[in-house]
C-alpha positions in Angstrom: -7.7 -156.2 80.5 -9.1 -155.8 77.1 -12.3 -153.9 77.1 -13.4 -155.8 75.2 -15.8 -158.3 77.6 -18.0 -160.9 76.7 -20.3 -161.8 80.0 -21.4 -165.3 80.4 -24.8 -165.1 78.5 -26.8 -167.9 80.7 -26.1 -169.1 83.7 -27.5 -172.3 84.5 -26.2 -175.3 86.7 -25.0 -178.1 84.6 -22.5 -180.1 86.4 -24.7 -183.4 85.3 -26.8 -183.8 82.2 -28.7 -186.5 81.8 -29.2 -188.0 78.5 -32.4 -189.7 77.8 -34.1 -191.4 74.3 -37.3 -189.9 74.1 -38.5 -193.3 72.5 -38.7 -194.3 76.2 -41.7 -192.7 78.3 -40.1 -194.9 81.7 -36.9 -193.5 81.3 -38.1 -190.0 81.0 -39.9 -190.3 83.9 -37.0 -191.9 86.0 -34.7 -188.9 84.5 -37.2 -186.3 85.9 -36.9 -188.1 89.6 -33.2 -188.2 89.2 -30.5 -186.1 90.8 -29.8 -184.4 87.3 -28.8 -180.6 87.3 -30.1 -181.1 83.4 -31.7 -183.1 81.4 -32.2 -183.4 77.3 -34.6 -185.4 75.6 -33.1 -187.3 72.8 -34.7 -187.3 69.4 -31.2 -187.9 67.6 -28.5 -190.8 68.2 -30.6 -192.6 70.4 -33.7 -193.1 68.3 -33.9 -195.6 66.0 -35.4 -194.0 62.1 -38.8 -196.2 62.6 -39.2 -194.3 66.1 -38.6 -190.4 65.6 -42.0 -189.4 64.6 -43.3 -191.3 68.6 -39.8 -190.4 70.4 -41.1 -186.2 69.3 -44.5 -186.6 70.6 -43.5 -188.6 73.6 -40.9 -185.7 74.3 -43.9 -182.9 73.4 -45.7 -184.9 75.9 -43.3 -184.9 78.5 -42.6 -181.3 78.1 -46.2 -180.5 78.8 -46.6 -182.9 81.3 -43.9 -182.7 83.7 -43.1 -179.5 86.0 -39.1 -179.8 85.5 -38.2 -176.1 86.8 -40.3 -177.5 90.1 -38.2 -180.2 89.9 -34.9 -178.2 89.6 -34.1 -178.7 86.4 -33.1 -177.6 83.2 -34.4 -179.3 80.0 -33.5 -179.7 76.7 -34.4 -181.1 73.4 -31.6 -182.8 71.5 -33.0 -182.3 67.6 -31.9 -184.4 64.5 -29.2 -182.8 62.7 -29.8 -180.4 59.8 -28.8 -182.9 57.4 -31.7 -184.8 58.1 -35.6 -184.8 56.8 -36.6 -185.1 60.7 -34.9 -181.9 61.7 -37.6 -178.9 60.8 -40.2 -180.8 61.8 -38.2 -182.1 65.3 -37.9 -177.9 65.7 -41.5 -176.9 64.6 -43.3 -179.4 66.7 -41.7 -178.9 69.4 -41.8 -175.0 69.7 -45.3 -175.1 68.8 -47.0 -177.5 71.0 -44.4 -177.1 73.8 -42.5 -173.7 73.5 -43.2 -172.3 76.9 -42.0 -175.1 78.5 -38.3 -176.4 76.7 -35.2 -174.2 78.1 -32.8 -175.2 75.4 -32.5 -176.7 72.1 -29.2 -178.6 71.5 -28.3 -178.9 67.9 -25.8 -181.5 67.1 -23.1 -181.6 65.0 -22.8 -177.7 64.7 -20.2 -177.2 61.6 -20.7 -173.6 60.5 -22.5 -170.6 62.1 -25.2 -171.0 59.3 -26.7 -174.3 60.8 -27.1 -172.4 64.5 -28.5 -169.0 62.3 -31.3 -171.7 60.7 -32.4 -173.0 63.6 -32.5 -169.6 65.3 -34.4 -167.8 62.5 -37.2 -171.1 62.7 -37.1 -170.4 66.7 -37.9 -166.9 66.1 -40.6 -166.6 63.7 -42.0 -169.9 65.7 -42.2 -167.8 69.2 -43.4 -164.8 67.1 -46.1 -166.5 65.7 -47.6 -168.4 68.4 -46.6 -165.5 70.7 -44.6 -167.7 73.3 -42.9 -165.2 75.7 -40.6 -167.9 77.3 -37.1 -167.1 75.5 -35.6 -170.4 74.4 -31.9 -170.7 74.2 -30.0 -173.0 71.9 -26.9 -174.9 72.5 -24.5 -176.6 70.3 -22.8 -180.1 69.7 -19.1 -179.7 68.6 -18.5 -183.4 67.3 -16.4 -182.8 63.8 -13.8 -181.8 62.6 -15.6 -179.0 60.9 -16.9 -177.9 64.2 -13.4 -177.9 65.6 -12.0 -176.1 62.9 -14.8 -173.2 63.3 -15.5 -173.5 66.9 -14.2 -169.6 68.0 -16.6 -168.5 65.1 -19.6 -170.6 66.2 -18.7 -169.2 69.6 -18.8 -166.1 68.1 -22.6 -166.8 66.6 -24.6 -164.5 69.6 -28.4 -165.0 69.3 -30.2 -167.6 71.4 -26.6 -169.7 71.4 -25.4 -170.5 75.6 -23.3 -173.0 75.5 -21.2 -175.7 73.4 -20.8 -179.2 74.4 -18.1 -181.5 73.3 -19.6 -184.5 71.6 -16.5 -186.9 72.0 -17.9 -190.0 70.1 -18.5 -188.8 66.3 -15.6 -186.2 66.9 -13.5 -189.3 66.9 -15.2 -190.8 64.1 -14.7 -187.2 61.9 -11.4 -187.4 63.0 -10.5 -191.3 62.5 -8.9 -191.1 65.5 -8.3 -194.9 67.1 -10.1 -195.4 70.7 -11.3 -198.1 72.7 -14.4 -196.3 74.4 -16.3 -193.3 73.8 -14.7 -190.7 75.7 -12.1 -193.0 77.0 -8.0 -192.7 76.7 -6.1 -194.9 73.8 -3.4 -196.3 75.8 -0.8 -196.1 72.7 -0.9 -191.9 73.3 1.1 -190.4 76.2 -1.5 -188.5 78.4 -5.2 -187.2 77.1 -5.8 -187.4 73.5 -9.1 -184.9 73.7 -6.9 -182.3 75.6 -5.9 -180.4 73.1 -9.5 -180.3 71.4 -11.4 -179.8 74.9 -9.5 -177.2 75.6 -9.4 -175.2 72.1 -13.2 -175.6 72.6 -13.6 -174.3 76.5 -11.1 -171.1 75.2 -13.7 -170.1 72.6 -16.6 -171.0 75.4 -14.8 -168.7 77.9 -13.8 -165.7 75.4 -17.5 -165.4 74.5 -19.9 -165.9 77.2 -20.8 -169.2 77.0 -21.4 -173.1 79.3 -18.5 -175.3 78.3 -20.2 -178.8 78.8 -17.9 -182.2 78.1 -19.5 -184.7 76.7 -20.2 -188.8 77.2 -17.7 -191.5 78.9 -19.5 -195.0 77.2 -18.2 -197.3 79.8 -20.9 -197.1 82.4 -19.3 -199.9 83.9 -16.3 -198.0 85.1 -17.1 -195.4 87.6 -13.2 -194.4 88.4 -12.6 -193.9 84.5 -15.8 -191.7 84.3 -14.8 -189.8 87.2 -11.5 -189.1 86.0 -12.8 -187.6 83.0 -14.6 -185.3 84.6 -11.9 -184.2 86.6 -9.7 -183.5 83.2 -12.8 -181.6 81.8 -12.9 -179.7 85.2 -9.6 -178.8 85.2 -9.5 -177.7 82.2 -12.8 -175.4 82.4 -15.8 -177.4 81.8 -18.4 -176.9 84.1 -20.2 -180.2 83.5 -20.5 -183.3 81.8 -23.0 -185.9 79.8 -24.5 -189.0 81.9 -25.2 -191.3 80.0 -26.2 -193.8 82.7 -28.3 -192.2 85.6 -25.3 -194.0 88.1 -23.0 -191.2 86.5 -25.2 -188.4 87.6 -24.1 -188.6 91.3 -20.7 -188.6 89.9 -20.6 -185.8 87.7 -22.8 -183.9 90.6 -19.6 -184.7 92.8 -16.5 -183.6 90.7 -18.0 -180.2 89.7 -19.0 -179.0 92.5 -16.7 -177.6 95.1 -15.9 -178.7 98.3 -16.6 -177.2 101.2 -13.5 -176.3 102.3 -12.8 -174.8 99.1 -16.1 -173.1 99.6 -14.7 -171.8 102.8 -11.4 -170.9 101.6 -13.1 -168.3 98.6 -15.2 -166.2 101.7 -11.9 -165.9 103.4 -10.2 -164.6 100.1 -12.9 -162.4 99.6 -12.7 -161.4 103.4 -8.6 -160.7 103.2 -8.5 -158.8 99.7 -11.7 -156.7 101.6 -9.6 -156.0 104.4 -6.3 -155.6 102.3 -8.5 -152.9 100.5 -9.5 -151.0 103.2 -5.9 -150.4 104.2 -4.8 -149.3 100.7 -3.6 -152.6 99.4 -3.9 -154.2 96.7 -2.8 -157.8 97.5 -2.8 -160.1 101.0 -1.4 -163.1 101.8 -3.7 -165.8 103.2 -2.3 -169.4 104.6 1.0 -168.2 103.7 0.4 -167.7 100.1 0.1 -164.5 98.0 -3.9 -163.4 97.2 -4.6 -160.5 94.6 -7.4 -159.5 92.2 -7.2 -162.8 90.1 -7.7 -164.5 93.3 -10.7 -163.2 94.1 -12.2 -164.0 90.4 -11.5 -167.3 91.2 -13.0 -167.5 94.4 -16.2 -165.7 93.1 -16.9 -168.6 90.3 -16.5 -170.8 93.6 -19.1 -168.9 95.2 -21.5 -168.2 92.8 -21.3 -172.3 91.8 -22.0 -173.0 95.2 -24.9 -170.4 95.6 -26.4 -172.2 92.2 -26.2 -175.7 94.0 -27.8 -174.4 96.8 -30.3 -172.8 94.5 -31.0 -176.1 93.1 -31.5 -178.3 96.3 -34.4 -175.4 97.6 -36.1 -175.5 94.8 -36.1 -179.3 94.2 -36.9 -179.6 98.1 
């Protein structure tokens, strides 16, 4: 082991996040009611130009008016990108009228460390000059090519930054790449064509402390090809994924969180290798099969995701 270590930064559950346009108060509402681990307000992709200016009040509003830790939940604020006129003032409203009360600011489209080190130096002087005390993290969209190609140094970026989500649908337009749905598989490739980038993305995530989140599946209407996204996300090392629809929620909730039995199975580990331990050893076999240290790492993030669901469900009780 290298020493070398990078502890995760944040922990926060985020097997479902919940997208919502701010430009609409009744879904808001809805979202705040719904079984989401997480949920960002969208000032970006889903707000029309004419509709920005109300879609940041209404999210100021909801901010201020909604009790979303009670609820169990994390939310964010999904701000225009930094190429945009609506981005300082998406950043400046929002921390000043509701800075004690977002968790996270995602910034989309994340190409360079320098667009993550603007946002954090107008978060800073912003909390140090309305003297909020509540520290507010930031997250980041990888969605280029750009973002890709820099994605262990955005990883790298420290600060406020906890976690990097893969925005599938204008990474595929950065990358021309041919697809039939946003986040879906183009049957003329053999196997997963976002492996390779998922993957390059959840490494970086992983070495440095931070959430690795997948991104949207835009075929609401196809449950089993949602769900199997999220099980190639999960395997891979993602501990969540986007809902776009609030019927995807429950599914997302579902694949990333562990089953019982495997639940089960992590106490025992931890039981064995205890035991094994106490009689000088160093590995056990449980079930047949070999245990060692790795084992019980992997049975801990069992544990410890399964002590944050439980968390969750008292305090949204």
């Amino acid at each position: 082991m290298s020493h070398t270590l990078h502890p995760l930064r944040r922990q926060r559950l985020q097997r479902s996040e919940l997208a919502v346009p701010a430009s609409n108060p009744t879904m808001i509402d809805k979202a705040a009611e719904s079984a989401a681990d997480y949920v960002f307000l969208d000032l970006e992709d889903a707000v029309a130009p004419p509709e920005k200016a109300q879609a940041r009040k209404n999210a100021i509003q909801a901010l201020n008016d909604i009790d979303w830790a009670a609820k169990g939940k994390t939310v964010s604020v999904r701000i225009n990108g930094l190429d945009t006129h609506y981005m300082y003032r998406d950043v400046v409203d929002v921390m000043e009228q509701a800075g004690d009360r977002v968790h996270t600011l995602l910034v989309p489209k994340v190409g360079v460390t320098a667009d993550l080190y603007m946002v954090e130096a107008m978060v800073n002087q912003i909390e140090q000059g309305t003297g909020v005390q509540t520290r507010v993290g930031l997250e980041a969209l990888i969605e280029t090519a750009l973002g890709m190609a820099n994605v262990e140094a955005i990883a790298q970026f420290g600060g406020r930054l906890e976690a990097l989500h893969f925005g599938v649908a204008d990474y595929a337009a950065s990358m021309r790449a041919r697809t039939t749905n946003i986040g879906g598989l183009n049957p003329d490739y053999p196997g997963d064509q976002w492996h390779a980038s998922i993957t390059r993305m959840v490494i970086a995530c992983r070495a440095y402390g931070l959430r690795a989140i997948d991104g949207p599946f835009g075929d609401f209407s196809d449950p089993e090809g949602y769900k199997a996204g999220a099980r190639r996300a999960a395997a891979l090392g993602c501990e969540g994924k986007w809902a776009i629809h609030p019927s995807q929620v429950g599914m997302a909730n579902e694949v990333f969180s562990p089953p019982e039995a495997e639940v089960t199975r992590a106490h025992r580990i931890i039981a064995e290798l205890k035991a094994a331990e106490a009689q000088g050893k160093g590995a056990a076999s449980l079930d047949g099969k070999m245990i060692d240290a790795a084992s019980e790492k992997m049975a801990r993030n069992v544990i410890d995701m399964a002590d944050a669901i439980a968390a969750r469900t008292v305090a949204a009780e």
